[in-house]
C-alpha positions in Angstrom: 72.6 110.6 116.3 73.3 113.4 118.5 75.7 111.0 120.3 77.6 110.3 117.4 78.0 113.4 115.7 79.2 114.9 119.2 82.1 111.7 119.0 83.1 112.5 115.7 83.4 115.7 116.4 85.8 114.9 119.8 87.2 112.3 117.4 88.1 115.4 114.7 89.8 118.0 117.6 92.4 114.6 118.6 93.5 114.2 115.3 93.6 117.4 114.4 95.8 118.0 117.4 97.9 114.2 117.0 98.4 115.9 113.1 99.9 119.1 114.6 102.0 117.5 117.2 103.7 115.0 114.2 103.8 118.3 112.2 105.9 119.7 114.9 107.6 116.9 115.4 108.9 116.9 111.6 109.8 120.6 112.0 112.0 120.5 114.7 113.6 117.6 113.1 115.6 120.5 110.3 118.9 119.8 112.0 121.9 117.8 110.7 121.6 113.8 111.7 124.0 112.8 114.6 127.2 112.1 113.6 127.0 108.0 114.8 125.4 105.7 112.2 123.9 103.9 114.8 121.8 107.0 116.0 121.3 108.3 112.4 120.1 105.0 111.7 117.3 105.6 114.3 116.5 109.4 113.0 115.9 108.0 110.2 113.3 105.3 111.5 111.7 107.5 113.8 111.2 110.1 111.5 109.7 106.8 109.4 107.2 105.6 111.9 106.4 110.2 112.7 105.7 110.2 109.3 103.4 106.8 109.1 101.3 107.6 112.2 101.0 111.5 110.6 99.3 109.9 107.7 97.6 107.6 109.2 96.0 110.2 111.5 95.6 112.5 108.4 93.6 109.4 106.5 91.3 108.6 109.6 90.3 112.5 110.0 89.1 112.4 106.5 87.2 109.7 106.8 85.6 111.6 109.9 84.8 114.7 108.1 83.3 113.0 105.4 81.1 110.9 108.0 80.4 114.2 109.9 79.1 115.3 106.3 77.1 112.4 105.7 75.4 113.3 109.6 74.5 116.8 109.2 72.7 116.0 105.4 70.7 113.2 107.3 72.6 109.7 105.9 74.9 109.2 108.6 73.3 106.0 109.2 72.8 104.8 105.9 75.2 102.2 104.1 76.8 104.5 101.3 76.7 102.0 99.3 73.6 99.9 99.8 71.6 102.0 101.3 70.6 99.8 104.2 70.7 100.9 108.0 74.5 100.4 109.4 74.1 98.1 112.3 74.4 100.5 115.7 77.4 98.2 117.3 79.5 99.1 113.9 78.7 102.4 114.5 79.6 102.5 118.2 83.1 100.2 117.1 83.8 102.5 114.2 81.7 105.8 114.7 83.0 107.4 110.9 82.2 104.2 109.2 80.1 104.7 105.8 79.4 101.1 105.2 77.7 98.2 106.7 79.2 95.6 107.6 78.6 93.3 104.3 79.8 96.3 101.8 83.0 96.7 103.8 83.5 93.1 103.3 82.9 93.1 100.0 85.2 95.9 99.3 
């Protein structure tokens, strides 16, 4: 258990650092778009795929403090939803996961 909670943990600084770069990334973007379609046209997608891989860093660090929660009041390795014992290669796979492997198919 130790294990894990010390890879969420690692797991929570990189986001949380990936976040802040995107976040900067976005900030520095204030400017006027370049005067060429053809480069506006791929501002405007690259401030796209910033914005995707922000929140999809944002949604993964949520799922890893709520997993890190689940640790430290002793059901980190419980399904949430079933109860039963998450399987320990799920874990290593996905170390924030909160189901076992038959709930997340279910769901």
């Amino acid at each position: 258990m130790a294990d894990r909670k010390q890879e969420l943990e690692a797991l929570r600084e990189e986001l949380i650092e990936r976040f802040d770069r995107y976040q900067a990334h976005k900030e520095q973007k204030g400017g006027p778009l370049d005067k060429d379609t053809e480069d506006q046209s791929a501002e405007v997608v690259n401030d796209e795929v910033i914005e995707a891989l922000q929140q999809e860093a944002e949604d993964e660090l949520r799922q890893v403090l709520h997993a890190l929660k689940r640790l430290e009041a002793g059901e980190g390795d419980a399904c949430e939803q079933c109860g039963e014992p998450i399987g320990e290669g799920r874990l290593r796979a996905l170390p924030y996961t909160t189901l076992c492997r038959d709930c997340a198919e279910r769901s």
